[in-house]
Every structure is written in C-alpha cells, then in structure tokens.
C-alpha positions in Angstrom: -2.0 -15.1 -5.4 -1.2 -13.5 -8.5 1.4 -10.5 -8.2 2.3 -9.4 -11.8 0.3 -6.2 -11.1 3.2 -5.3 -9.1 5.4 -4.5 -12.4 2.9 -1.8 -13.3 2.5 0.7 -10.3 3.5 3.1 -9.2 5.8 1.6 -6.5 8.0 -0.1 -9.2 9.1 2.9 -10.3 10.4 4.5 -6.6 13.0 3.2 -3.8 10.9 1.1 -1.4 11.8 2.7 1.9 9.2 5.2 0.6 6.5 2.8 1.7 8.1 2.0 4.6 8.4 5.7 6.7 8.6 5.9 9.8 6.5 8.8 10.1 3.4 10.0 9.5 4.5 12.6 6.5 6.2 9.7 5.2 2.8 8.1 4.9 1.2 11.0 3.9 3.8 11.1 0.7 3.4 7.5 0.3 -0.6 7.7 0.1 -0.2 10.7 -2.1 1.9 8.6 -5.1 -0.5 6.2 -4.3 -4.1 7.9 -4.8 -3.7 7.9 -8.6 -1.9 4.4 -9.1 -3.5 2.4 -11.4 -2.5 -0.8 -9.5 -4.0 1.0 -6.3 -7.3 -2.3 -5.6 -5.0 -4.9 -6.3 -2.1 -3.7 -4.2 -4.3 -3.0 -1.2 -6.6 -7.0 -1.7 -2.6 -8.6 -1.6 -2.0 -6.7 1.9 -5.1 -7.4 3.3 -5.1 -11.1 2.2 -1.3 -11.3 3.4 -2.2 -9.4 6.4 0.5 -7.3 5.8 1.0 -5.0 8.8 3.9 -2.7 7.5 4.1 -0.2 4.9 1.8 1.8 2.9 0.1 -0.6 0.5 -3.2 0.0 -1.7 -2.9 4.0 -0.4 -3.5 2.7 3.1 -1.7 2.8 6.2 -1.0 -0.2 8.8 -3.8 1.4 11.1 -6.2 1.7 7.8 -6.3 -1.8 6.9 -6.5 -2.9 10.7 -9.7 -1.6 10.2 -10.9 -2.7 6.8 -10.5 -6.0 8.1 -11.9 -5.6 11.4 -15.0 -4.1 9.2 -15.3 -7.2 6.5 
C-alpha cells in the first residue's frame, strides 16, 4: 500500500505521541489538527485496511473505525 501521503500531513509535522493519548481530550486535540489535513482519506483507508486499532488516524478514533468497518 502506498504511504508517501504520509510526508504531507499534518502528522509529519508534530511529535507522534499526539496521536497516541491516552485520553479522550487527547483525541479530541488529535481529531482537531486532523479535520483540516489534507492527507485526512488516505490516512484514515491505510488504518482501516491495516486494521490499525491505536491512535488517531484519518480524524478517527480506535472506537470510530471499529465501526466503519463493522458498517462496510
């Protein structure tokens, strides 16, 4: 799966533990850098097709993309 998209967001630019909280204000701040990312599809089609289940990827949380795939 291609990953060069990963250069360009937003993400690139920050430390990654601010994908990672361990809190739910932590998400919040995550899913708010995220909302305008340019990168924001692409980043959440890799985690769903990885089935990655940590982090805030795409704007959505672990529990949020439990659910898009339940719903596809």
């Amino acid at each position: 799966m291609d990953t060069e998209w990963m250069a360009y967001g937003k993400c690139a630019e920050l430390p990654p533990e601010t994908f990672f909280p361990s809190d739910g204000v932590g998400v919040q701040v995550a899913q708010a850098i995220c909302a305008d990312c340019p990168q924001r599809e692409p980043c959440l089609e890799f985690a769903l097709a990885q089935r990655i289940d940590h982090g805030v990827w795409g704007g959505t949380s672990e529990r949020q993309r439990r659910r898009i795939l339940k719903q596809r």
